[in-house]
PDB file as gemmi writes it, atoms N, CA and C in Angstrom:
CRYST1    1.000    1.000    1.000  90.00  90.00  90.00 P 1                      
ATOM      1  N   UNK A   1       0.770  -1.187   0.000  1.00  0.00           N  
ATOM      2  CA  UNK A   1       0.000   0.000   0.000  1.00  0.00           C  
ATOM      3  C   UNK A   1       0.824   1.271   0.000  1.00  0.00           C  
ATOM      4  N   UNK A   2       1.912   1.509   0.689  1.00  0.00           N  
ATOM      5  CA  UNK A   2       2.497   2.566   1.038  1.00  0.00           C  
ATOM      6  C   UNK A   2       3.617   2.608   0.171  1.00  0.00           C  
ATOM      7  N   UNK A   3       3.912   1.345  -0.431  1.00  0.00           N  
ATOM      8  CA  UNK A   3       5.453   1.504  -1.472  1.00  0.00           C  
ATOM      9  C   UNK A   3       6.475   0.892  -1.051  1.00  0.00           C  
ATOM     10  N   UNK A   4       6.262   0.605   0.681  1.00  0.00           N  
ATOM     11  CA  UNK A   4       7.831   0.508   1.186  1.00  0.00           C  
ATOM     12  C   UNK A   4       8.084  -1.497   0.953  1.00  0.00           C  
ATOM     13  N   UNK A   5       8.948  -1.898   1.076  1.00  0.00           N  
ATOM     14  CA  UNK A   5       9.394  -3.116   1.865  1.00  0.00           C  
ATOM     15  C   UNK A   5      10.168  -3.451   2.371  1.00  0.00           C  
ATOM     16  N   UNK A   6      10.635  -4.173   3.084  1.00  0.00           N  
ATOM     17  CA  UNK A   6      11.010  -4.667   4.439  1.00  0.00           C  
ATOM     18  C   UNK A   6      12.298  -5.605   4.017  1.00  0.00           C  
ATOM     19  N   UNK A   7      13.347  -5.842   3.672  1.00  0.00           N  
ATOM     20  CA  UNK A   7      14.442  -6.865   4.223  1.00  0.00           C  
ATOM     21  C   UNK A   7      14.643  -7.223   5.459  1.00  0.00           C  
ATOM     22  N   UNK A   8      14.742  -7.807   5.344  1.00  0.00           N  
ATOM     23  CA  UNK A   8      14.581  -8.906   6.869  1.00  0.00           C  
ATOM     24  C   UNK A   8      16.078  -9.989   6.895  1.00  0.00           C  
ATOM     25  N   UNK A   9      16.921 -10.020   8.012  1.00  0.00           N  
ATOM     26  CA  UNK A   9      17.878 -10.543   7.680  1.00  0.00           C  
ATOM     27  C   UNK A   9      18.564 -11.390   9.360  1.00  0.00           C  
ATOM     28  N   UNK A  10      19.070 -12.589   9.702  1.00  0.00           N  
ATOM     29  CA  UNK A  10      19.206 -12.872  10.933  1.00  0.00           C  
ATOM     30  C   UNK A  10      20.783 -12.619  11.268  1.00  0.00           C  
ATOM     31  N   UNK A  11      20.687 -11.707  12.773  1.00  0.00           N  
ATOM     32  CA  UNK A  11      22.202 -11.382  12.698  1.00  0.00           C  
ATOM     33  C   UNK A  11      22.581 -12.279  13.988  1.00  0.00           C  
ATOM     34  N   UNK A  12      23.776 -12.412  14.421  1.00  0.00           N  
ATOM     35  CA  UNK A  12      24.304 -13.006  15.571  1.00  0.00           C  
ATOM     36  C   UNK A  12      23.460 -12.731  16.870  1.00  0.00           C  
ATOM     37  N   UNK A  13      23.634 -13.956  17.867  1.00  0.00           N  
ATOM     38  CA  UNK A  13      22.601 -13.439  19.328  1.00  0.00           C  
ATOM     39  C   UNK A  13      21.337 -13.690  18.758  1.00  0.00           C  
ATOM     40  N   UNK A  14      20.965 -14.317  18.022  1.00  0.00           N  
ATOM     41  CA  UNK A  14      18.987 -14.075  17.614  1.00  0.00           C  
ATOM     42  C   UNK A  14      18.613 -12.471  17.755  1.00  0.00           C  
ATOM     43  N   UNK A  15      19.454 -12.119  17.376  1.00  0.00           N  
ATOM     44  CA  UNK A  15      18.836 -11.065  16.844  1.00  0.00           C  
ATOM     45  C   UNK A  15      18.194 -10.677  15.390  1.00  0.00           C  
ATOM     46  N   UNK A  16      17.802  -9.801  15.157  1.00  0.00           N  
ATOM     47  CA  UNK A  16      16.378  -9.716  13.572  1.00  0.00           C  
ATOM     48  C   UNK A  16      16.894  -8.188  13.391  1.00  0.00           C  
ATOM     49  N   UNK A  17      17.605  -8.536  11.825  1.00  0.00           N  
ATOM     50  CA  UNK A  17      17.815  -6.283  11.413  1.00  0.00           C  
ATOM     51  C   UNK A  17      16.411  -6.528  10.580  1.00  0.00           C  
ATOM     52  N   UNK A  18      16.029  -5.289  10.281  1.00  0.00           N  
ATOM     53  CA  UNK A  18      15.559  -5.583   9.135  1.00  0.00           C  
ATOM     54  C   UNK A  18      15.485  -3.954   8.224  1.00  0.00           C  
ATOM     55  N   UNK A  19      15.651  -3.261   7.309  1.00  0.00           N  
ATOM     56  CA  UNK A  19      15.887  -2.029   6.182  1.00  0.00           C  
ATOM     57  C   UNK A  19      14.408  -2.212   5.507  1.00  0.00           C  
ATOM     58  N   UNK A  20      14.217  -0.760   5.771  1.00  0.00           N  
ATOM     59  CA  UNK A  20      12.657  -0.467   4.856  1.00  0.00           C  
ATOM     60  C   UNK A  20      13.273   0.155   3.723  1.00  0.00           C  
ATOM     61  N   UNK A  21      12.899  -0.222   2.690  1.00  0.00           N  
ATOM     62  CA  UNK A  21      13.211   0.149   1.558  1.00  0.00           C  
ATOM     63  C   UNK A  21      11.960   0.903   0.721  1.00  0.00           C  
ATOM     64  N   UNK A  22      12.591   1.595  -0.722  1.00  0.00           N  
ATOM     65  CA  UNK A  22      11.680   2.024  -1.488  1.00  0.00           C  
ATOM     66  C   UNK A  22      12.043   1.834  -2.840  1.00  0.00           C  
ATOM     67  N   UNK A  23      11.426   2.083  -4.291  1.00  0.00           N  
ATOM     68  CA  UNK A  23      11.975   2.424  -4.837  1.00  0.00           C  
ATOM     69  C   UNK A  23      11.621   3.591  -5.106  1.00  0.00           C  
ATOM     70  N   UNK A  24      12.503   4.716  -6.216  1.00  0.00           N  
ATOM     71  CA  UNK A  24      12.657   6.128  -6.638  1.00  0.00           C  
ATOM     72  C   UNK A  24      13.138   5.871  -7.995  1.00  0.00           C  
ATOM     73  N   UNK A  25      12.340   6.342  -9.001  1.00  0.00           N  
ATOM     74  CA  UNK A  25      12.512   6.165 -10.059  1.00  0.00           C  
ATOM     75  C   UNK A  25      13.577   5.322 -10.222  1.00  0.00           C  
ATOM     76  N   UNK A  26      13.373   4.399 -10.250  1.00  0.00           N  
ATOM     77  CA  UNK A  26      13.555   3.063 -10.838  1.00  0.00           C  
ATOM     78  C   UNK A  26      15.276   2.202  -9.941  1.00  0.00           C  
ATOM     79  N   UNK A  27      15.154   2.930  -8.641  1.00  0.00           N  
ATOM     80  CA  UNK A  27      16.210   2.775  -7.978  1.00  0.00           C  
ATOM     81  C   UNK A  27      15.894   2.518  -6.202  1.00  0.00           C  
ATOM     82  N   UNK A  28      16.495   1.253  -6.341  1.00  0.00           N  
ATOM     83  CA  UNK A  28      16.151   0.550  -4.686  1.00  0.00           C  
ATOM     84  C   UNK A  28      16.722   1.572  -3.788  1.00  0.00           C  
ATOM     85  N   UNK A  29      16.056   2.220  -2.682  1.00  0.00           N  
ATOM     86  CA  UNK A  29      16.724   3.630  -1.989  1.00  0.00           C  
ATOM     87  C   UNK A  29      16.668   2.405  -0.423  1.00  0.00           C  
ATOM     88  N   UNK A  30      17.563   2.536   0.217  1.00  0.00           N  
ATOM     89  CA  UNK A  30      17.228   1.909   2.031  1.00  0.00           C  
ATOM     90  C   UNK A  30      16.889   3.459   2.864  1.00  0.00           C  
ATOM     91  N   UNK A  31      16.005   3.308   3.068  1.00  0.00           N  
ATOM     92  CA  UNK A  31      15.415   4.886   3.983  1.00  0.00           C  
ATOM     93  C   UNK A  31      15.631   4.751   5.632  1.00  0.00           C  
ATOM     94  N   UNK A  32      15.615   2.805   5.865  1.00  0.00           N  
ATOM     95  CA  UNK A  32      15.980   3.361   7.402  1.00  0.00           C  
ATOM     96  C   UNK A  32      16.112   1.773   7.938  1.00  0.00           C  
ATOM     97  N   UNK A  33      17.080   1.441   8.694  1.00  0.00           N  
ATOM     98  CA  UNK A  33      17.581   0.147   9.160  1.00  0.00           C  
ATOM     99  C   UNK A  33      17.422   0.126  10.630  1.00  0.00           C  
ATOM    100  N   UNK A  34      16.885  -1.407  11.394  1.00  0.00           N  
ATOM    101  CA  UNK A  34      16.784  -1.015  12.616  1.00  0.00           C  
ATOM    102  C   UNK A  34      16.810  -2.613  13.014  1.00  0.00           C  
ATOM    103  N   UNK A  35      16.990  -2.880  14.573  1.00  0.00           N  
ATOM    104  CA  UNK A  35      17.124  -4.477  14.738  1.00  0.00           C  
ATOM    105  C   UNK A  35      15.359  -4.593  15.505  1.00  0.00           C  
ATOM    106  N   UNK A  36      14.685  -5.431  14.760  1.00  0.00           N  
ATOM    107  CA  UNK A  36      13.347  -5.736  15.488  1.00  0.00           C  
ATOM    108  C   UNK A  36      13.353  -6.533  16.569  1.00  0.00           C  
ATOM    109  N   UNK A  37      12.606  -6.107  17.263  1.00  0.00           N  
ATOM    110  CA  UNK A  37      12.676  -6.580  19.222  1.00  0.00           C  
ATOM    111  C   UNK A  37      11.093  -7.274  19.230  1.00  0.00           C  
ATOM    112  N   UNK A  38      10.243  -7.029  18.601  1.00  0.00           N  
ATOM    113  CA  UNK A  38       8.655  -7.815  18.460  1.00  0.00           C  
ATOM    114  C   UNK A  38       8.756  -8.284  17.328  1.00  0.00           C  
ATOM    115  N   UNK A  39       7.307  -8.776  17.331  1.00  0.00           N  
ATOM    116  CA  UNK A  39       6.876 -10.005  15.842  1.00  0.00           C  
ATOM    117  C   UNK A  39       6.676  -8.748  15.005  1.00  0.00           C  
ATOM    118  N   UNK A  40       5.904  -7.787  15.834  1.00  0.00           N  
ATOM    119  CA  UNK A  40       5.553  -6.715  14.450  1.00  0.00           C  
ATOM    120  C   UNK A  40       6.137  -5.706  14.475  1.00  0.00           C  
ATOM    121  N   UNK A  41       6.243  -4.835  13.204  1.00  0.00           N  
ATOM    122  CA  UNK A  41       7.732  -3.585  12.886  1.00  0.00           C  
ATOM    123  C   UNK A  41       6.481  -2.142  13.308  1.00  0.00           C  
ATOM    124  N   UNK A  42       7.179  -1.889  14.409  1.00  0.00           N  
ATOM    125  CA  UNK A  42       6.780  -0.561  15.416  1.00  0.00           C  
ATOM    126  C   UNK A  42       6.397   0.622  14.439  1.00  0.00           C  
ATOM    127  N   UNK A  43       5.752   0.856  14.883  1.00  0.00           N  
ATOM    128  CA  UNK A  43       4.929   1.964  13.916  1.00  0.00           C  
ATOM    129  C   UNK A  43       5.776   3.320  13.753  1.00  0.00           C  
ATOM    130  N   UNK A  44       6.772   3.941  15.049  1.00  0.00           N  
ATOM    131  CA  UNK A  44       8.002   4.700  15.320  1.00  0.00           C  
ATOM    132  C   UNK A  44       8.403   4.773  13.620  1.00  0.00           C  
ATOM    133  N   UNK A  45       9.277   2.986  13.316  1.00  0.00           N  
ATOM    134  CA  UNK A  45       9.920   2.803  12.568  1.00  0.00           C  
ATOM    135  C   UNK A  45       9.485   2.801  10.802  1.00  0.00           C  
ATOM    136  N   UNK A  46       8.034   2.617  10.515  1.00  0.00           N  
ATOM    137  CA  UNK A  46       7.401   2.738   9.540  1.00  0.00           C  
ATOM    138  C   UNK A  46       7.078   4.561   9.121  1.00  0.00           C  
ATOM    139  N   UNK A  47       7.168   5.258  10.198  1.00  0.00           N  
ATOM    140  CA  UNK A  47       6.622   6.473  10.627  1.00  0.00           C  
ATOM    141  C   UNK A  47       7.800   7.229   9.689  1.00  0.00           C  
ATOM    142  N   UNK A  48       8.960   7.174  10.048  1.00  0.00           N  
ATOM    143  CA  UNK A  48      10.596   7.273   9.746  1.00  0.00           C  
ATOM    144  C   UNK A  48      10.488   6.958   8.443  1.00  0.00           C  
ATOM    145  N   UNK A  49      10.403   5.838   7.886  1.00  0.00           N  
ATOM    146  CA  UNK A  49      10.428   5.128   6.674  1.00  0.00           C  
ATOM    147  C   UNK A  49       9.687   6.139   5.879  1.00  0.00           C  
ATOM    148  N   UNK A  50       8.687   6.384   6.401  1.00  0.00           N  
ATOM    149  CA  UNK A  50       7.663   6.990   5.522  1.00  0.00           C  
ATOM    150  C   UNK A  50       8.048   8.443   4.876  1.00  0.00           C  
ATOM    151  N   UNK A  51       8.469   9.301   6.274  1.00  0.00           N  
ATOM    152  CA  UNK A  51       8.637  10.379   6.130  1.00  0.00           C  
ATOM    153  C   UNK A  51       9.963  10.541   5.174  1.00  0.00           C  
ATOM    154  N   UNK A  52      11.083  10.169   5.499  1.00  0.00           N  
ATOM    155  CA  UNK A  52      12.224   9.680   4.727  1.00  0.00           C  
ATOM    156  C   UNK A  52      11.597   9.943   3.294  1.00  0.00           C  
ATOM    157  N   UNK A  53      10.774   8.530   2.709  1.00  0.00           N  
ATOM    158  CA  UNK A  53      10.465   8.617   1.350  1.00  0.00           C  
ATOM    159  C   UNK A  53       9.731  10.080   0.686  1.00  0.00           C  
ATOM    160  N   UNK A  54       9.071  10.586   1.628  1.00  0.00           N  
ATOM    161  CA  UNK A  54       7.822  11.604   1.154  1.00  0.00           C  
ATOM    162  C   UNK A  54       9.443  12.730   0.674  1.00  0.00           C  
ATOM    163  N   UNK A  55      10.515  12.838   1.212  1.00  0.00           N  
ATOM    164  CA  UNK A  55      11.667  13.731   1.216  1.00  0.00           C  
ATOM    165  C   UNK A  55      12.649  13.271  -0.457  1.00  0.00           C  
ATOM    166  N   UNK A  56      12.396  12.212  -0.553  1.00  0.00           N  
ATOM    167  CA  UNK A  56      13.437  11.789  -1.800  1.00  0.00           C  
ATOM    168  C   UNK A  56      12.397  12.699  -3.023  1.00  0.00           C  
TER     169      UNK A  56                                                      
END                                                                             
């Protein structure tokens, strides 16, 4: 709906990064990287993502 998606990637310690991405004319942009601590990606962090893109 919004454009963005999510990489999702497992780092050392069980820990979870995961980079909201976009594209911009015709180019994968990463707008904002963060390590997820719940099942679901904090609204803070989508909030960021968002605003980020509305700026490119």
């Amino acid at each position: 709906g919004n454009g963005l998606w999510e990489i999702r990637t497992n780092l050392p310690s069980n820990r979870i990064a995961r980079v909201l991405v976009c594209l911009h004319k015709g180019i994968l942009v990463a707008l904002h990287g963060f390590i997820k601590k719940t099942q679901k990606t904090p609204n803070d962090e989508l909030t960021l993502a968002m605003k980020r893109q509305k700026e490119l």
